[in-house]
C-alpha angles and dihedrals in degrees: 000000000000091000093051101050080045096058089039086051099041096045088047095056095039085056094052096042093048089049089049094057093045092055090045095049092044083058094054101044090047104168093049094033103142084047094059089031091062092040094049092053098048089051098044086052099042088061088035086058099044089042090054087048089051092043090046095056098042094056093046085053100042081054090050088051098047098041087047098045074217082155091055093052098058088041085064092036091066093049090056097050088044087047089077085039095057107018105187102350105145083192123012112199105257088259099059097044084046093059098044094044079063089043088053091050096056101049087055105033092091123183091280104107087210092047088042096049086045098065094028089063090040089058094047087063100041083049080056097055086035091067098041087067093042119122104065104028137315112248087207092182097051096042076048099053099039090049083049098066093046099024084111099053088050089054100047087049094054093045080047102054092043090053096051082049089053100038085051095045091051090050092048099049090040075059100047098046092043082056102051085048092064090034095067091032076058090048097050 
């Protein structure tokens, strides 16, 4: 469901920012204003296109994410590969849970690149928190635990917020070069 709003969100306001372009560019190449109106439009929907693909697909991804806990499990996955690296250990100094938390990495990180870049990203986060603790011990299996349980939400925030920063980038660059198209139609 999420997918689909996504895509109908994304294609209307491609469309109306595409036709926007195409009138302001009409405007500023005035002579040849159908011309940079046209290409406007064709550039401002191609990336509009592109960017409602990309957002589709997010948000099909961010729902498989968050349906699976995929982010949980390998959450938990890591505690179980740390637990042989610190038995009984109730804080480790930063240093040590740093390094098992490499160790950790390593073990599930598997050959697959997307698998690879999954628990890389939820390290990150759990060296974050590490390190947030830091100064007098780490409690690896508590900041586990409790990342465990909203792992999923972090994750879906940072997609999120890349997305909003691509889908921005690729708007602003379908406008400028919209404007430098009627620009030079101006020019000749």
């Amino acid at each position: 469901m999420k997918a689909l709003r996504a895509l109908w969100i994304s294609a209307i306001a491609a469309f109306v920012f595409a036709s926007l372009m195409a009138v302001g560019a009409a405007g500023i190449a005035h002579r040849r204003a159908w011309l940079a109106g046209v290409l406007a439009f064709l550039i401002c929907t191609a990336a509009g296109a592109l960017v409602t693909v990309k957002r589709t697909l997010a948000a099909a991804l961010l729902a498989g994410l968050e349906g699976a806990r995929v982010g949980e499990a390998v959450c938990r996955g890591l505690s179980t590969a740390m637990a042989p690296l610190a038995p009984g250990a109730a804080r480790l100094p930063l240093a040590d849970a740093e390094r098992a938390l490499r160790a950790a990495v390593e073990r599930l990180a598997g050959q697959g690149r997307v698998q690879r870049l999954l628990v890389e990203r939820i390290a990150s986060i759990t060296l974050a928190r590490f390190r947030a603790e830091g100064a007098a011990g780490v409690d690896v299996g508590r900041v586990l635990e409790e990342l465990a349980g909203r792992i999923d939400a972090l994750l879906a925030a940072q997609i999120s917020r890349a997305v909003w920063r691509a889908t921005l980038v690729a708007f602003l660059a379908a406008g400028l070069l919209s404007l430098a198209v009627a620009l030079a139609l101006r020019v000749l």
